[in-house]
Backbone bond lengths (Angstrom), bond angles and torsions (degrees), N, CA, C in turn:
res aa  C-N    CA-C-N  psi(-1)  N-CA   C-N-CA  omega(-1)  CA-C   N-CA-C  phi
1 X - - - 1.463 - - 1.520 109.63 -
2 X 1.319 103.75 121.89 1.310 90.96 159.81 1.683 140.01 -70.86
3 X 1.255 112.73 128.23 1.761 126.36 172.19 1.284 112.20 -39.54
4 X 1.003 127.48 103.13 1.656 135.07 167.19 2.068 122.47 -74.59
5 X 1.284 84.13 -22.79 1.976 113.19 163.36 1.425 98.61 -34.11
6 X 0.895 137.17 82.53 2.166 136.25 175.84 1.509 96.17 -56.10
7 X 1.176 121.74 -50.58 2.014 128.00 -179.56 1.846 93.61 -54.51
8 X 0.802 129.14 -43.68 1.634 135.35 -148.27 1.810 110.83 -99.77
9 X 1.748 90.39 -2.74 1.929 91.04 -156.47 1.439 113.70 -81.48
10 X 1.605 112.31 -38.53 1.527 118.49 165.51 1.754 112.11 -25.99
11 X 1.539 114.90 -77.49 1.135 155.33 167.41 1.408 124.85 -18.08
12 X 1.686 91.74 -46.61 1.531 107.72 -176.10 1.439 101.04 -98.58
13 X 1.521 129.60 -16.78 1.075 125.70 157.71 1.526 124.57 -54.50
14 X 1.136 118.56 -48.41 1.525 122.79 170.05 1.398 115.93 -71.68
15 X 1.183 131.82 -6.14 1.359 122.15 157.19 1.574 98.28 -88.65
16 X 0.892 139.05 -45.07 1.060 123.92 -152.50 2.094 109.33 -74.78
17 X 1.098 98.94 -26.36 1.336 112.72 166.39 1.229 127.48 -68.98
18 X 1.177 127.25 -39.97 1.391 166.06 148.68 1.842 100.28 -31.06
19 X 0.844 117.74 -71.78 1.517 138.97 169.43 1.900 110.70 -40.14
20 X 1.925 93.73 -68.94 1.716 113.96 168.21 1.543 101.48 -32.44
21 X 1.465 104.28 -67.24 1.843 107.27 -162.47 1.428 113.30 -51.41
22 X 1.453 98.94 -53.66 1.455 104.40 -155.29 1.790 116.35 -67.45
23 X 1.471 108.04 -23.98 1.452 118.88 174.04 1.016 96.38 -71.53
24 X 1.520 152.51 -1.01 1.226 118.03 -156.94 1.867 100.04 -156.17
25 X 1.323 107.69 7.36 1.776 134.10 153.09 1.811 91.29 -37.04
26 X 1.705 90.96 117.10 1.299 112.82 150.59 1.115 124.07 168.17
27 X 1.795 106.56 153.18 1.619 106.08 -163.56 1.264 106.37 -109.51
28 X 1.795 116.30 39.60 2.092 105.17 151.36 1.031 77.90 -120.49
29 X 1.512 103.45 -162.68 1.474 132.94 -140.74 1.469 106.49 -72.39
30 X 1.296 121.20 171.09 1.465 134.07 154.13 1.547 137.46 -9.88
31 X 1.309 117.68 101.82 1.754 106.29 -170.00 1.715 84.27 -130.66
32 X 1.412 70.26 170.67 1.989 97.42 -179.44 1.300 115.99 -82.93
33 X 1.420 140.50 130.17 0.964 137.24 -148.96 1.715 105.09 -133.41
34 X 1.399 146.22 111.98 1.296 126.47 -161.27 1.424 82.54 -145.03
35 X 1.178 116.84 128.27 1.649 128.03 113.22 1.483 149.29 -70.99
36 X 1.516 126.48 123.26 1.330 106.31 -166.78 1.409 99.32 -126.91
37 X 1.315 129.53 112.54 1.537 135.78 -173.55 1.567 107.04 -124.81
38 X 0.799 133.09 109.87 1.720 147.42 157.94 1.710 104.21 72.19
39 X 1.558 104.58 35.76 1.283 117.02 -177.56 1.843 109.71 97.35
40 X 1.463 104.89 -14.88 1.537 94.26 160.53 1.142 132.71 -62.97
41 X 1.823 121.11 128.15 1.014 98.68 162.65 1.917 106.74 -130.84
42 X 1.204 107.06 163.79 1.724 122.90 -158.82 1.476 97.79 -132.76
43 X 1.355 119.75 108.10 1.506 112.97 159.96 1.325 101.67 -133.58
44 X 1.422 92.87 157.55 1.952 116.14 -176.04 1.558 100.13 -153.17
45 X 0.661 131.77 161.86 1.934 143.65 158.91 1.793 106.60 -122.84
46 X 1.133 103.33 135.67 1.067 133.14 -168.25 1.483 122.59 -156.08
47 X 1.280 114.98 157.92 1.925 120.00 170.88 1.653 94.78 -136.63
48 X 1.321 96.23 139.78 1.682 97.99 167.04 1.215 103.44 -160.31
49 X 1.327 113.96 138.63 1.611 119.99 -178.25 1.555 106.07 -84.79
50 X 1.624 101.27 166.91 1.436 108.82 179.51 1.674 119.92 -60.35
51 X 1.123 119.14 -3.30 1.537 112.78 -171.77 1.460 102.30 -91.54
52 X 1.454 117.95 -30.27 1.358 116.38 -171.60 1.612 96.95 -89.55
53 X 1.403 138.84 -44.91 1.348 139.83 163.27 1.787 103.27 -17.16
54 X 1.547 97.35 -59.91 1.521 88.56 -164.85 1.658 133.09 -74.67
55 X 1.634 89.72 -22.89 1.452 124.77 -179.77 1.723 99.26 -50.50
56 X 1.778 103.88 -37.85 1.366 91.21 -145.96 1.556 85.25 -106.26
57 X 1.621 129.57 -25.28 1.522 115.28 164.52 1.632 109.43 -41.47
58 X 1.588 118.74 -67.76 1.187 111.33 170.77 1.521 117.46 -40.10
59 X 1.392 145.71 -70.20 1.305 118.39 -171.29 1.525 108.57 -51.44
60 X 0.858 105.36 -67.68 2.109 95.40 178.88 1.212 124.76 -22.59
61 X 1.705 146.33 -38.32 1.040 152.25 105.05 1.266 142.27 15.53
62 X 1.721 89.08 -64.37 2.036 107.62 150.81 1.276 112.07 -54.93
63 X 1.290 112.20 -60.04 1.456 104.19 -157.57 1.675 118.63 -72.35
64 X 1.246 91.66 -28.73 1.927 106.56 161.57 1.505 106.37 -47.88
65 X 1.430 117.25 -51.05 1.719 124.23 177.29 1.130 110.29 -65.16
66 X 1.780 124.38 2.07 1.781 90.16 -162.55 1.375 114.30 85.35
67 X 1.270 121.94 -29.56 1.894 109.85 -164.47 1.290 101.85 -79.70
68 X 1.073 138.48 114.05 1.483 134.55 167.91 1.236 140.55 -114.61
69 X 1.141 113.50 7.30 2.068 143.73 165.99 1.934 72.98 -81.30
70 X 1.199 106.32 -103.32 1.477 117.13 -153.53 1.543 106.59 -2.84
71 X 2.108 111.12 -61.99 0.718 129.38 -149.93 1.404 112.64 -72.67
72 X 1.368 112.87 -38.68 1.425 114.95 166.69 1.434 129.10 -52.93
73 X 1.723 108.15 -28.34 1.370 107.84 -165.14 1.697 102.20 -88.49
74 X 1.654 106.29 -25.01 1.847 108.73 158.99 1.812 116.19 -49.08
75 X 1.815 101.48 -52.26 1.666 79.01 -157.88 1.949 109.73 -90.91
76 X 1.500 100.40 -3.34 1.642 96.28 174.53 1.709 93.54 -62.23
77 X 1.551 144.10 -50.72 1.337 129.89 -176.35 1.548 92.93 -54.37
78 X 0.875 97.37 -76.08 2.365 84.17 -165.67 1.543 111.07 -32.33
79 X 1.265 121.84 -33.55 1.484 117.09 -165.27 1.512 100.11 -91.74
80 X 1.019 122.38 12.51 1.507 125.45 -152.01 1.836 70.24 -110.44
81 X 1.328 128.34 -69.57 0.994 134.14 -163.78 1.486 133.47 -88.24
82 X 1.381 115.74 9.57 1.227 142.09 -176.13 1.683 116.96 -139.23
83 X 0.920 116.94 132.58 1.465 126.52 -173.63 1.637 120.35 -138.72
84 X 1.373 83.27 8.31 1.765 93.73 -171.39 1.699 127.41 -112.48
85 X 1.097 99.20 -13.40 1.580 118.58 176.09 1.621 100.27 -137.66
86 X 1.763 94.29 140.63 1.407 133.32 -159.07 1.937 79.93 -94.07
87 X 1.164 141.78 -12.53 1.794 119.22 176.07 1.420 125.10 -59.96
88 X 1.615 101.65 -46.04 1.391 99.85 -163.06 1.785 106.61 -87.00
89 X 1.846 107.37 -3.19 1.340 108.69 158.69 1.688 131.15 -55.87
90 X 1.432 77.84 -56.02 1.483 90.43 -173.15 1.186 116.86 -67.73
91 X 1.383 121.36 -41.61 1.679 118.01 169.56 1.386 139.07 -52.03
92 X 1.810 75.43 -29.68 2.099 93.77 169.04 1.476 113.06 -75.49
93 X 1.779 122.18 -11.56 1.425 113.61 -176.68 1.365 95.33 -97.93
94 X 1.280 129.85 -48.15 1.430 127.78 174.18 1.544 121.27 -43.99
95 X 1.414 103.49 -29.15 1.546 91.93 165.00 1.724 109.93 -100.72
96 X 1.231 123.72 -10.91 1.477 102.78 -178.53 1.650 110.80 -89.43
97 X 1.410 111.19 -6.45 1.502 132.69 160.24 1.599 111.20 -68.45
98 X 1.639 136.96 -48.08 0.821 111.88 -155.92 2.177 90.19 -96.99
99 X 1.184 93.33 -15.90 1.681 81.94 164.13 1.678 137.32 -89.81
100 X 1.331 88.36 16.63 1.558 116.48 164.62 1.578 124.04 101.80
101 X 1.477 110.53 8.21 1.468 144.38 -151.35 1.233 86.11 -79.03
102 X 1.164 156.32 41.04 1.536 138.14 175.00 1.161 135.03 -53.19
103 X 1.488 111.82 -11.79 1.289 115.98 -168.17 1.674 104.70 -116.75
104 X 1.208 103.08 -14.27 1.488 105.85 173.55 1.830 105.39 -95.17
105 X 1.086 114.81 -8.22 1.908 121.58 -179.08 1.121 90.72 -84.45
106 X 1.569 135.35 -46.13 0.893 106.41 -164.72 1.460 119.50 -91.57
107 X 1.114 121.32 -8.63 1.676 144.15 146.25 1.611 104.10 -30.73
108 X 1.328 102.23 -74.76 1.628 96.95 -177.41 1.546 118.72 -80.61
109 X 1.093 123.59 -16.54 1.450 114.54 146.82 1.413 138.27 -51.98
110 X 0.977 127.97 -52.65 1.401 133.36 144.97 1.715 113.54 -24.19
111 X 1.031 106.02 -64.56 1.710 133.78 176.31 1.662 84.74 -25.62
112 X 1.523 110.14 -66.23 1.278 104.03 -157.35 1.595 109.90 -96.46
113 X 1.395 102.73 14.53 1.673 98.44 163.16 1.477 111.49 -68.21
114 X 1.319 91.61 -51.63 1.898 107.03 179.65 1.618 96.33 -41.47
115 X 0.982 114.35 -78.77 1.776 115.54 -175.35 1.418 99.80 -14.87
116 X 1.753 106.76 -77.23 1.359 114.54 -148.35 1.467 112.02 -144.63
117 X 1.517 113.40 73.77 1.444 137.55 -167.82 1.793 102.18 -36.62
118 X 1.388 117.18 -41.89 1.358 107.65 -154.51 1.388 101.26 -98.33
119 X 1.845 129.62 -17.74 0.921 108.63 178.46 1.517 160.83 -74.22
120 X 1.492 120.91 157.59 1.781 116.28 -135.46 1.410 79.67 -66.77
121 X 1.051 147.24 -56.71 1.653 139.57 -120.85 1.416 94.95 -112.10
122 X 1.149 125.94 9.55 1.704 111.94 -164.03 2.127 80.54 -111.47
123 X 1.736 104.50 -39.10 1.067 103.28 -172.03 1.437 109.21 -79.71
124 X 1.254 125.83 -52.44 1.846 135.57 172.05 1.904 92.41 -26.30
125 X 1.240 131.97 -64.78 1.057 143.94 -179.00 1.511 110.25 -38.28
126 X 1.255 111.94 -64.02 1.077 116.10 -172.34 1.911 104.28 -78.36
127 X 0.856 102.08 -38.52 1.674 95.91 170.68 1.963 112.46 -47.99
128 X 1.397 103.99 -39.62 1.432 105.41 179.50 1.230 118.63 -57.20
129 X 1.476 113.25 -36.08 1.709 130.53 -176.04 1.193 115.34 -58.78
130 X 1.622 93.25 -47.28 1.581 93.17 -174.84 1.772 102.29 -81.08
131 X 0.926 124.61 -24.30 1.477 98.51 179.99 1.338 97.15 -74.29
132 X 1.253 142.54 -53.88 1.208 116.26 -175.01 1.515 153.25 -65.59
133 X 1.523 90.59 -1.53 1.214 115.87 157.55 1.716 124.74 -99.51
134 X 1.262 92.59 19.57 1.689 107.06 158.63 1.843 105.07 87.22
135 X 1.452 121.91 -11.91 1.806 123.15 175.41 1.293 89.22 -61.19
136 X 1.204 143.72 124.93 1.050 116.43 142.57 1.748 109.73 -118.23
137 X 1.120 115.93 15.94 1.339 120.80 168.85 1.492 115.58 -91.89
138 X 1.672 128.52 -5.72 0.980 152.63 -169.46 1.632 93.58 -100.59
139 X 1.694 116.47 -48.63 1.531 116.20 -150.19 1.718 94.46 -73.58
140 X 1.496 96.57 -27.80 1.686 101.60 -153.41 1.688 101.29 -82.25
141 X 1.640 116.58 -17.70 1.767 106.56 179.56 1.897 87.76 -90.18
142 X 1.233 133.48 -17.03 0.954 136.72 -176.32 1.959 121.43 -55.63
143 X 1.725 84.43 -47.94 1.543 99.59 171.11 1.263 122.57 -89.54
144 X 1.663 99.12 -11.23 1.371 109.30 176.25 1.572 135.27 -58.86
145 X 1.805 84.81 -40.96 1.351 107.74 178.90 1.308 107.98 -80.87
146 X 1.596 147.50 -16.91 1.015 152.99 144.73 1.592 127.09 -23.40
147 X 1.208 89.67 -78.19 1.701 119.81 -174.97 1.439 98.19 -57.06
148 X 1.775 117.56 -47.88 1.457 124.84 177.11 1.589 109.94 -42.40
149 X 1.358 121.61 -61.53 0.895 123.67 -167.61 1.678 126.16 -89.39
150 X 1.500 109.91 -16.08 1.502 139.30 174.15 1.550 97.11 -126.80
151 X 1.232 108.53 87.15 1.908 115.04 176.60 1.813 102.61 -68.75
152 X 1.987 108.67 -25.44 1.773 107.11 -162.20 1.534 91.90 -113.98
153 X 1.462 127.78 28.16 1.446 124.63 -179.68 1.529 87.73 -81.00
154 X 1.068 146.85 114.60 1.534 136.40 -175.85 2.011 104.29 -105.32
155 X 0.913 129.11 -4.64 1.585 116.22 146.52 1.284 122.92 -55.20
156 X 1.214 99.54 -55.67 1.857 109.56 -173.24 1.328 101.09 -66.63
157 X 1.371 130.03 -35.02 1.781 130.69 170.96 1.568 112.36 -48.90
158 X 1.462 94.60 -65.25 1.496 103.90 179.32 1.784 119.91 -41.62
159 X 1.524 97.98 -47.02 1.651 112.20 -157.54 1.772 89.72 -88.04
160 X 1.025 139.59 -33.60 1.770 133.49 134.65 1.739 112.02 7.94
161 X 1.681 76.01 -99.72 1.405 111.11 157.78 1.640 127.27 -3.36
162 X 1.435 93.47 -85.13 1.482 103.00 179.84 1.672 113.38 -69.80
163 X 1.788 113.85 -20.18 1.343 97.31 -177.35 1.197 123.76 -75.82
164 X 1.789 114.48 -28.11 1.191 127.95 169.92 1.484 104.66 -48.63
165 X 0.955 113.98 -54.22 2.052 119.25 -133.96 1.891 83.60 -80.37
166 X 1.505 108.03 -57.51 1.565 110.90 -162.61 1.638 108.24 -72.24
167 X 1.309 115.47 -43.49 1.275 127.03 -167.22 1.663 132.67 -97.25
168 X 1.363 113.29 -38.25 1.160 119.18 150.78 1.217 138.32 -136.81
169 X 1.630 101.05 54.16 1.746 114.68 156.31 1.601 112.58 78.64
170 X 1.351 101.81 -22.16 1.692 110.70 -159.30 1.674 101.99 -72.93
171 X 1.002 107.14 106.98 1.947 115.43 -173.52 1.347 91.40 -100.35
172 X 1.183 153.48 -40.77 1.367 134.21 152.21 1.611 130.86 -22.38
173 X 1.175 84.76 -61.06 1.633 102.23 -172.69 1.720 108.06 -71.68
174 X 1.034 110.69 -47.75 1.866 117.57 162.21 0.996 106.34 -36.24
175 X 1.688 131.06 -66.36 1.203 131.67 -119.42 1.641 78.91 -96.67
176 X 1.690 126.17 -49.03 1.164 120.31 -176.33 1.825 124.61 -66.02
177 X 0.990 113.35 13.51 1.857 126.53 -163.98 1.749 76.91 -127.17
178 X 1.418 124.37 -57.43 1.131 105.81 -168.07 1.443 127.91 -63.85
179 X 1.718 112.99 -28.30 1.430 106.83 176.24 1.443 121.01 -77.61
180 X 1.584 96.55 -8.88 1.680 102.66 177.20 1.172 123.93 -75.69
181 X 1.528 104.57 -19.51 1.718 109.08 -168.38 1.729 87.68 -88.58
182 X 1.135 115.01 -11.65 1.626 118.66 -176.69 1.487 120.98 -74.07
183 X 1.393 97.89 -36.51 1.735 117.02 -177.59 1.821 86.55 -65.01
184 X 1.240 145.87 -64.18 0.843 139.84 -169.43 1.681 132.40 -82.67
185 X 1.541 104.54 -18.87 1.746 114.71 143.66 1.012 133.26 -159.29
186 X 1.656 86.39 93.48 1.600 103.33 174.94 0.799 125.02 -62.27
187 X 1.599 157.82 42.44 0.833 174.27 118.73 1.495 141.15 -49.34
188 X 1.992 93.89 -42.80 1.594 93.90 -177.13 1.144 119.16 -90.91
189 X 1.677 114.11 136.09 1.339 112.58 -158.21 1.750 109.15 -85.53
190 X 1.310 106.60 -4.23 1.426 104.66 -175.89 1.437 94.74 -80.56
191 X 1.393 118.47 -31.14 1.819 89.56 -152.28 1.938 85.17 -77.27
192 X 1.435 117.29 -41.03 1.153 113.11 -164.17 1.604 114.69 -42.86
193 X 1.448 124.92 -43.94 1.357 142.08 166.20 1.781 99.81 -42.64
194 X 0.989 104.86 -63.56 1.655 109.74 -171.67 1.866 106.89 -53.19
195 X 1.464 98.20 -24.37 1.667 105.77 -164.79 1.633 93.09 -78.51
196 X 1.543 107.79 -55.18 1.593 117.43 -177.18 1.611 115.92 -37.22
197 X 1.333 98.27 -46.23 1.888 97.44 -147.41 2.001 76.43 -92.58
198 X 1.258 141.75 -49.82 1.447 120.61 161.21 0.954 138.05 -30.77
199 X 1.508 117.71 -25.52 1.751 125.03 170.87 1.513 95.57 -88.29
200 X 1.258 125.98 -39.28 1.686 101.97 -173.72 0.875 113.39 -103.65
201 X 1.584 114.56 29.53 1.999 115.61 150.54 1.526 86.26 -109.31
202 X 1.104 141.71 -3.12 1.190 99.55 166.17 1.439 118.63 -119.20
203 X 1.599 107.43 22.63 1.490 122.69 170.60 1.769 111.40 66.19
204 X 1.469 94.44 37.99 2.133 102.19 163.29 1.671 96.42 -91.57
């Protein structure tokens, strides 16, 4: 399942990649690779031998610690040698992002659009960039195309959500991303709070 936790999502990305690789470590040719989580599904084909498998468990590890020099200097060797899976991309922007690298995350993000145009986490990622680098009319067709195509990806719902409501004014568009991420967890009391005080600024 995917983690809907926004504090927890970096984090849970590298396990979850971490997991992707290692089931699927090997040094012949090309196999099919699928994940299927709450109706997701993710395929790529790829071959990778055990040295880069481990290279890149260890960076995942780092980046769980916080270490993110270490971790970078692990997955530029994997990416050096792999061109076929969007994991060891994305982990390399998530850490050159959270060590302030913005302009190189979004370098290797891209990297892994080419890989894998449609995928949720390569794009959710890159949707974050751009809001934080101030597009946010870029972030919002970004998540758009996400959610379009993954309606139960619930990061990209959430991060919707918050771009509308915090960033560009749009209380429509919040309020409608927010009840959606609701249909699927009703439960969390933050987003519900966030849903409340949006309806009574905008007088529902």
């Amino acid at each position: 399942m995917f983690i809907t936790n926004f504090s927890n999502y970096k984090k849970y990305i590298a396990v979850l990649f971490a997991a992707f690789l290692t089931a699927c470590a090997t040094t012949s040719g090309n196999k099919a690779v699928v994940i299927d989580s709450d109706d997701i599904v993710i395929s790529e084909e790829y071959g990778i031998d055990t040295d880069l498998r481990e290279k890149f468990e260890q960076a995942v590890q780092l980046i769980k610690d916080n270490k993110y020099k270490p971790a970078i200097e692990l997955l530029v060797k994997v990416t050096d040698k792999t061109d076929k899976h969007s994991a060891p991309y994305i982990n390399l922007a998530i850490a050159y992002s959270e060590s302030g690298n913005i302009q190189q995350a979004e370098k290797i993000l891209l990297r892994a659009i080419k890989i894998n145009p449609q995928h949720p986490v390569t794009n959710n990622e890159l949707g974050l960039l751009y809001r934080k680098t101030g597009r946010f009319s870029d972030a919002k067709k970004t998540y758009e195309k996400i959610v379009k195509r993954y309606p139960q990806f619930l990061p990209a719902r959430k991060n919707l959500g918050i771009l509308c409501d915090l960033f560009m004014a749009d209380l429509g568009c919040a309020i409608s991303h927010y009840e959606t991420f609701l249909q699927y967890q009703p439960n969390d009391k933050e987003v519900k709070i966030w849903l409340a005080d949006l309806k009574s600024r905008a007088g529902k």
